[in-house]
N, C-alpha and C positions, 0 to 999 in steps of 0.2 A: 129688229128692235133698235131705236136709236139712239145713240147715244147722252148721256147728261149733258147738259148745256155750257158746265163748267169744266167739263174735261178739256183738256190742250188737244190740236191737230196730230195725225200722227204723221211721221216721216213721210208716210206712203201720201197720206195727204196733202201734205204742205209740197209735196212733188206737183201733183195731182194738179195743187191751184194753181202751182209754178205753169204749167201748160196752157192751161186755162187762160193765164193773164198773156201767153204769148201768142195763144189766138187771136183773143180780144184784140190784143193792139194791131196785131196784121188786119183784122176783120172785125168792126164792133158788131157789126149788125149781125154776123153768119150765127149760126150754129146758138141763137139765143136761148131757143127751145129747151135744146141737150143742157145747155149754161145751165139754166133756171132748173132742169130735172137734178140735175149733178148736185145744185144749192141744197135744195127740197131732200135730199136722201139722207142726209145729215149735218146736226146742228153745226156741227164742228166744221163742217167746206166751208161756211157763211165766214168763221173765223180766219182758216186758212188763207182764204183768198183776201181776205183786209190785209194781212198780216202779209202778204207776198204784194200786195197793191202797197204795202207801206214801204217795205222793204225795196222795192223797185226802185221809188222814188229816191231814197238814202243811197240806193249802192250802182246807181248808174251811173255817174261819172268815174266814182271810184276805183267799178268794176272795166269802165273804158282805161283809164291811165292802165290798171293793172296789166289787161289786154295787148298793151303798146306798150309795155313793160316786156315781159313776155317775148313778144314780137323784137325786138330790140337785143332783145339777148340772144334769140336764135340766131337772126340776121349777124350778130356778131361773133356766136359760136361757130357759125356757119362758114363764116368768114377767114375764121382759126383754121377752121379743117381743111380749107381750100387752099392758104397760103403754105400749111405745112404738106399737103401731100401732092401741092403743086397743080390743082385740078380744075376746070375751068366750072364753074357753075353761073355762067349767067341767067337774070332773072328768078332765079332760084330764091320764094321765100319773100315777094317785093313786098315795103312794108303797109302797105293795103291790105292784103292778103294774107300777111300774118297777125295783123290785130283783127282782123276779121275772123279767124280762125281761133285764135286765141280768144277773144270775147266768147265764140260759143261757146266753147270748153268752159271760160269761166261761168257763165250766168247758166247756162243749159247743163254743161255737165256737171254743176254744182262745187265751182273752182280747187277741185282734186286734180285733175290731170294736167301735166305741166310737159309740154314738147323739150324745151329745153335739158329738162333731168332723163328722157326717153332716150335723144341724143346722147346725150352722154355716157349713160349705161350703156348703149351700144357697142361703145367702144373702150369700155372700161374693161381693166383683167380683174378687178375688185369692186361689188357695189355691197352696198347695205343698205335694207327697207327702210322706212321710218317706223320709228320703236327699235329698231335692232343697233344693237350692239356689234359689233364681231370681233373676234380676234384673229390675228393673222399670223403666222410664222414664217418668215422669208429665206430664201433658199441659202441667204450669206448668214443667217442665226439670228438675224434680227425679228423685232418683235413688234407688232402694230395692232394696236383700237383702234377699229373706224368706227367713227361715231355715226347716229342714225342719220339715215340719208345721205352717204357720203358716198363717193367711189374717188377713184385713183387708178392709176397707169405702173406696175410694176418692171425695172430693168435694172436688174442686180447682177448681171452676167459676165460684165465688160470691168474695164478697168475703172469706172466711174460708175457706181452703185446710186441710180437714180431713181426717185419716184415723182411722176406727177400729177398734183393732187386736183383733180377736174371739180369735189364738191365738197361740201360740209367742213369736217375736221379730222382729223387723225393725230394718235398720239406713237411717239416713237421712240423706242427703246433700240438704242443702234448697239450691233456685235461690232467689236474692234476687228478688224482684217486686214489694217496697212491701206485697204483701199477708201479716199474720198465717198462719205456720205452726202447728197445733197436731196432738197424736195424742194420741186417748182410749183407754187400756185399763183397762178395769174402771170404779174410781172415781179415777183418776187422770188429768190433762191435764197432758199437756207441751207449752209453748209456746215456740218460737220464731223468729227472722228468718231464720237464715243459717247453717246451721252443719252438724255431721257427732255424730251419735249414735244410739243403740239405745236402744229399747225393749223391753222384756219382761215378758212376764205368766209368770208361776210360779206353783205350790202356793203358796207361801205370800204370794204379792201379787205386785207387779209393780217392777221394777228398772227403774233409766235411768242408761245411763251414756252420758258424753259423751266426745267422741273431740280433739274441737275445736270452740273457740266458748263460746256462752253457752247455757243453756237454761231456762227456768222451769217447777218443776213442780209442781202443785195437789194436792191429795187432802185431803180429811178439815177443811175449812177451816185447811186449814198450806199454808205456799209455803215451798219452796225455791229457789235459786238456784245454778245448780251448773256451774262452769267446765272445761275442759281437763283431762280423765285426773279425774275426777271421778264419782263412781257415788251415788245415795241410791235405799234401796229401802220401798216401802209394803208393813207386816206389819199385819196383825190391826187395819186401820183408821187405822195413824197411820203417820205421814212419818218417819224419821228425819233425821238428819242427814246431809250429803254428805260421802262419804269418800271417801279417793286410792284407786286403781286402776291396776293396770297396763294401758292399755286396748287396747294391742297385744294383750298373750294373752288380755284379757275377751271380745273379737271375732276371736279366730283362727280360730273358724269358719265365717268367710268364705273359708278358706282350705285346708276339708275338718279340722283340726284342734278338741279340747276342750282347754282348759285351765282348771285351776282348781288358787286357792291357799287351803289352808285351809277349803273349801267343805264343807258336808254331805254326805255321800252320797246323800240323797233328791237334793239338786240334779243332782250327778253323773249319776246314774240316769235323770233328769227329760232331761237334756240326751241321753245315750243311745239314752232311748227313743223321741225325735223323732225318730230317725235309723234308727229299727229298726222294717221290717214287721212284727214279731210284735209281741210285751208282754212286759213286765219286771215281776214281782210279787217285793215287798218282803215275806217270808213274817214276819222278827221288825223290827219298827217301831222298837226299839232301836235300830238298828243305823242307819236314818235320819238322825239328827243326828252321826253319828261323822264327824269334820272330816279331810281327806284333800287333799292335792294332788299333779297326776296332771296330765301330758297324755299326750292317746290319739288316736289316730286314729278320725273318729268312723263309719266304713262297716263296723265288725266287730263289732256287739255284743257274741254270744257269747263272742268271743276278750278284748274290751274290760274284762266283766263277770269273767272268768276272774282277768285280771290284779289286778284290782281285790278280788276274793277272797280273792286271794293274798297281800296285803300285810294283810289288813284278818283273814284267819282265819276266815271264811267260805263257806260252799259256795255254789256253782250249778250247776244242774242243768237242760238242755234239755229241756221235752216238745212233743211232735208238730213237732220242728224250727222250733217259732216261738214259745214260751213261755217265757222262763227264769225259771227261780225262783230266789230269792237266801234263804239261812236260814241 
């Protein structure tokens, strides 16, 4: 029996045509026959396959930068691990071959799987999925949230009680002990004694804001010093200055909750998609920096992404039930 005419594609279908359209373009002419029976079985493939032929055309450039995005950061994760453990890796990873490999993942594997976050887990003593929460209790009494999709590097043993932070965010609750606290992310260290703040690494550098207390933070030969309800973030290599924060709603996602005042949409987005098994692709990059504030519940992207469309005049669009596109 087949389906109403008005009915949407389902997951398994909009897969289905996704294959479909990647025969055709390797081969127009092969496999017409099957094409045409595959059409004919139900009203809903005829739709599918427009809707993946439209789709294609909107998210192929996009989905190439992405790809070489990707590509870009392994080559440079990659790079990290070879200079720290000293290891010769030539050829490993050339970037042909990593945007090549990355493109499939994203357009074929329906852009959920990320090599760069595989890496990293691997070598992480702490990860956390996307959607999860964790909490941590560290062997000096200290206390850590890792926010979804985050991992970190634990060494609290020595006389310098360090963590470094490889993804996402983390929030920290440090036990006093006499010994120096610090967290490295990226090219940034934050040091210090006793106190209650987040870290975060972002697209565009890495945020610290503090909750309570005192904190010191390094990057780029600058220090700053940044007290209670206080945030300063490193862009493009250099520190700014510490600004006020609401730091209640800066970390409500301790609490299943996003919020943000006046914040970009990429950040928004950034923050959504730690929380969301599939991927979130930014089809017009315009639309990135358009400053928004919003709190959302962060366990529903799709619905999340909808809302946020809505204000902003913008579409999205699910494919294969774990993709959304924004354009």
């Amino acid at each position: 029996m087949t389906a109403p005419a008005h009915d949407s594609p389902t997951a398994r279908q909009q897969r289905e045509a996704w294959r479909w359209l990647q025969r055709r373009r390797r081969a127009p002419h092969r496999h017409a026959r099957a094409f045409a029976r595959w059409l004919a079985l139900d009203p809903r493939h005829l739709d599918a396959y427009a809707r993946a032929e439209a789709l294609w055309s909107l998210s192929e450039a996009p989905a190439r930068a992405l790809a070489a995005e990707e590509a870009g950061a392994l080559q440079g994760y990659l790079r990290g691990i070879r200079r720290k453990a000293r290891l010769p890796l030539p050829g490993l990873w050339p970037g042909a071959l990593a945007s090549a490999c990355c493109l499939l993942l994203v357009l074929l594997g329906g852009g959920w799987l990320r090599p760069v976050q595989a890496w990293q887990n691997l070598r992480a003593d702490e990860v956390s999925a996307a959607g999860e929460v964790r909490e941590l209790h560290l062997a000096d009494g200290s206390r850590v949230l890792l926010d979804a999709d985050s991992a970190l590097n634990v060494h609290v043993d020595g006389p310098l009680r360090r963590i470094e932070l490889l993804r996402g965010g983390a929030w920290f609750k440090v036990a006093r002990d006499g010994r120096p606290f610090q967290v490295e992310a990226g090219d940034s260290v934050t040091r210090v004694l006793g106190t209650a703040f987040e870290v975060r690494r972002q697209a565009p550098g890495t945020a610290v804001t503090v909750e309570d207390g005192r904190v010191e933070v390094t990057a780029a030969a600058e220090t700053r010093v940044l007290g209670a309800k206080q945030r300063v973030r490193l862009v493009d290599g250099h520190l700014g200055e510490p600004q006020p924060v609401d730091s209640r709603a800066a970390l409500a996602w301790r609490d299943g909750r996003l919020s943000f005042l006046q914040a970009p949409l990429g950040e928004v987005l950034e923050a959504l998609g730690s929380r969301y098994r599939g991927r979130i692709l930014l089809l017009d990059p315009a639309l990135a920096g358009r400053p928004i504030s919003v709190s959302l519940a962060g366990d529903d992207a799709p619905s999340a992404v909808a809302s946020l469309c809505a204000v902003l005049g913008c579409q999205s669009t699910l494919l294969f039930g774990r993709l959304i596109l924004i354009r």
